[in-house]
C-alpha positions in Angstrom: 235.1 77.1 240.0 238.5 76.7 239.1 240.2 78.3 236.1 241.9 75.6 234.8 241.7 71.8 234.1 243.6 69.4 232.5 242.0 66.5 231.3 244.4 63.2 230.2 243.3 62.2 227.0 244.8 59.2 225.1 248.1 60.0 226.9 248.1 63.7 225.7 247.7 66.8 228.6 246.0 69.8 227.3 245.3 72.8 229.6 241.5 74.2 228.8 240.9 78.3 230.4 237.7 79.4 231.1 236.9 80.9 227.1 238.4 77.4 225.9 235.3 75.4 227.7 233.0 77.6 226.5 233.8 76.8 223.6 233.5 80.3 221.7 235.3 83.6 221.9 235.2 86.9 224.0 232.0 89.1 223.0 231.6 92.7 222.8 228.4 93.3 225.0 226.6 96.1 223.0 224.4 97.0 226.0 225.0 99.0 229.2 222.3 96.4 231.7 224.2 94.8 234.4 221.8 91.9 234.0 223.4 90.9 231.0 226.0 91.6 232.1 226.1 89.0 235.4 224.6 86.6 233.3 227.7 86.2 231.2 230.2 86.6 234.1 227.9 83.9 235.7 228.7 81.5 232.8 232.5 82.0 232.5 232.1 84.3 229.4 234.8 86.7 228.5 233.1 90.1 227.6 233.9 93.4 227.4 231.1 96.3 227.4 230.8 98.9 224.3 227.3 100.0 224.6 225.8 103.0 222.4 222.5 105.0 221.6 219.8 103.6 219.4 216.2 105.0 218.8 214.2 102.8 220.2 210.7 103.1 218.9 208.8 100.6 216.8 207.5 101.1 213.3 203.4 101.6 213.3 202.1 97.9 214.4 205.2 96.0 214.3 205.2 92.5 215.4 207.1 92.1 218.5 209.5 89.6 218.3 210.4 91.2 215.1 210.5 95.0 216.8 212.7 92.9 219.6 215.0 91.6 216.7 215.1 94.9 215.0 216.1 96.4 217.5 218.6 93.9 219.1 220.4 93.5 215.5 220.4 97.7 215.6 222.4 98.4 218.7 225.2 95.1 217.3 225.4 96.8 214.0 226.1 100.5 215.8 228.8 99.2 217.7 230.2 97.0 214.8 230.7 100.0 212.9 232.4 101.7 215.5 235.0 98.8 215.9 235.3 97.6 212.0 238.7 98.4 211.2 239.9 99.2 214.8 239.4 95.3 215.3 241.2 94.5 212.4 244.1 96.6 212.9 245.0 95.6 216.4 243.6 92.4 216.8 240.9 93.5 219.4 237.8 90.9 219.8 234.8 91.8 217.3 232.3 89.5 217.8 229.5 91.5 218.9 226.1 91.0 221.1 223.2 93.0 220.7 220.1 92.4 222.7 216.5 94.2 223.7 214.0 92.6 225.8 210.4 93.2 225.8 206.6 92.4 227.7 203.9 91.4 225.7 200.7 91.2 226.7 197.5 90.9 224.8 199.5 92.3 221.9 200.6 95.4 223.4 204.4 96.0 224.2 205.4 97.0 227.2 209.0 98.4 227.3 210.7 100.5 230.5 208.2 102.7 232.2 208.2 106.2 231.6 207.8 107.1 235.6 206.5 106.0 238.5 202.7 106.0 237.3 203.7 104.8 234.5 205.3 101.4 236.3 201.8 101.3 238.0 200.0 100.8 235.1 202.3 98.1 233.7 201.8 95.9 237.2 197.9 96.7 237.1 197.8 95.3 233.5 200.1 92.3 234.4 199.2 90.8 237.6 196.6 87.7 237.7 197.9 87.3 234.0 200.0 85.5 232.1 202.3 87.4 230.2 205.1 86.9 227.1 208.8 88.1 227.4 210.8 88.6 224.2 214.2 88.9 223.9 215.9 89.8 220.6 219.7 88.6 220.0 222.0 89.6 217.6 225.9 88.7 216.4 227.5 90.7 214.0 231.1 90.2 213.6 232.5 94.3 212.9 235.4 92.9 210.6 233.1 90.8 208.0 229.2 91.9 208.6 228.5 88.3 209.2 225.6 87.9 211.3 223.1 86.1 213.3 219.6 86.8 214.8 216.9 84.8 216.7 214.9 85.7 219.7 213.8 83.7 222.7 209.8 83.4 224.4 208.9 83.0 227.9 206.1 82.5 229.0 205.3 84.5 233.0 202.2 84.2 235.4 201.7 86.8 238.2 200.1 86.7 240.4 196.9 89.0 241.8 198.8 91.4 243.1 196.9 94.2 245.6 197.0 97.9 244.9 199.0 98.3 248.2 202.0 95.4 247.0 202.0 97.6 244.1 202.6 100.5 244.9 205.6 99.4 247.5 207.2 97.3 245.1 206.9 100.8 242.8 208.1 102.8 245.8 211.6 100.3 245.6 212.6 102.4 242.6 213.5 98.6 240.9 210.8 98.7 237.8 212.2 101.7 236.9 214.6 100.5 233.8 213.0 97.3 233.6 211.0 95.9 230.9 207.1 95.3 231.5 208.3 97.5 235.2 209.6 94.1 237.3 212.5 92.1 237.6 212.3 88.5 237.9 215.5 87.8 239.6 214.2 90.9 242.5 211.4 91.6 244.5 209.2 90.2 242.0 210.0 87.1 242.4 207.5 87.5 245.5 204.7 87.6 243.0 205.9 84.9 240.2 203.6 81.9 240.3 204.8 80.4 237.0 207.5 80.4 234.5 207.1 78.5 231.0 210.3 78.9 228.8 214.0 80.2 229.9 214.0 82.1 232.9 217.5 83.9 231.7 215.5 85.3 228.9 213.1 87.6 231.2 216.3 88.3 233.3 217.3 89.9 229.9 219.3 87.4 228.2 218.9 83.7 226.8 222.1 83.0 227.0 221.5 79.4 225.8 220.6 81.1 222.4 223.7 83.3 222.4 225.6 80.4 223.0 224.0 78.4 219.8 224.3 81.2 217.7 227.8 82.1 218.6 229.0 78.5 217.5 227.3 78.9 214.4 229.8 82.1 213.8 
């Protein structure tokens, strides 16, 4: 794709880069997943990556797009605080995205497996099922506190997966920091047989939500 055009309009030329189309500005990814990661590079948005350390475990029976938000809004807000003032003294970008994806399923969350076993269990429990994944977004400009936060549903059928498929898409080693133990975009898309919803949201970011929210900011 090119990095510039220059549209003629009513006799004026304008030059448009790639965060002009976009129509927001440069983000400060609070998360270290390369998913995200691509998913913004794949949509021409300017990022840079400041990820941090947040504890991660939900509060008694939480609701999970809530826990998801919580969370997502948790790891903005740590690196906000790290840049407020740092921003506004040098002018750095300070918009920041925070983000945490989960697997629901029958009301039970299912984050990254612990280990190997532990990936097993998650694919015996998903597969001939439908399944919810939950991602939690979050803004939160350092300089001002302003903030916005939403999550996105999708809804994911597996298929009936054997015990043998399972335990060589285990022995991959690609569940292993993965929500709900697969990735959509990898070898499990062998054993999709139905997305409802945004499919960049179980890649790990619904970046058609980011995109709303960050115009709102």
């Amino acid at each position: 794709m090119e990095k510039e055009r220059e549209p003629q309009e009513a006799g004026r030329k304008t030059t448009f880069t790639e965060s002009q189309i976009v129509g927001v500005e440069p983000l400060v990814l609070a998360s270290a997943s390369p998913r995200r990661a691509e998913i913004l590079r794949a949509v021409g948005w300017p990022f840079r990556v400041e990820a941090g350390d947040v504890d991660e475990r939900a509060f008694g029976r939480e609701e999970p797009s809530k826990y998801a938000e919580r969370l997502a809004q948790a790891k903005a807000e740590q690196i906000a605080a790290r840049l407020v003032g740092l921003a506004a003294r040098e002018s750095l970008r300070d918009l920041v995205l925070g983000a945490d994806t989960i697997v629901v399923t029958d009301g039970t969350t299912l984050g990254k497996p612990r280990d190997e076993q532990d990936a097993r269990q998650m694919l015996q429990t998903l597969r001939g099922r439908t399944h919810e994944v939950i991602t939690g977004v979050a803004l939160v400009r350092a300089t001002t506190n302003e903030h916005r936060i939403a999550h996105e549903r999708t809804r994911v059928r597996f298929a009936q997966m054997s015990d043998a498929e399972i335990d060589w898409y285990v022995a991959t080693n690609e569940p292993a920091d993965k929500a709900g133990a697969y990735a959509v975009q990898g070898r499990a898309a062998l054993f999709i047989e139905a997305i409802e919803g945004d499919y960049w949201n179980v890649v790990g970011l619904p970046v058609g939500l980011v995109y709303r929210l960050a115009r709102e900011l």
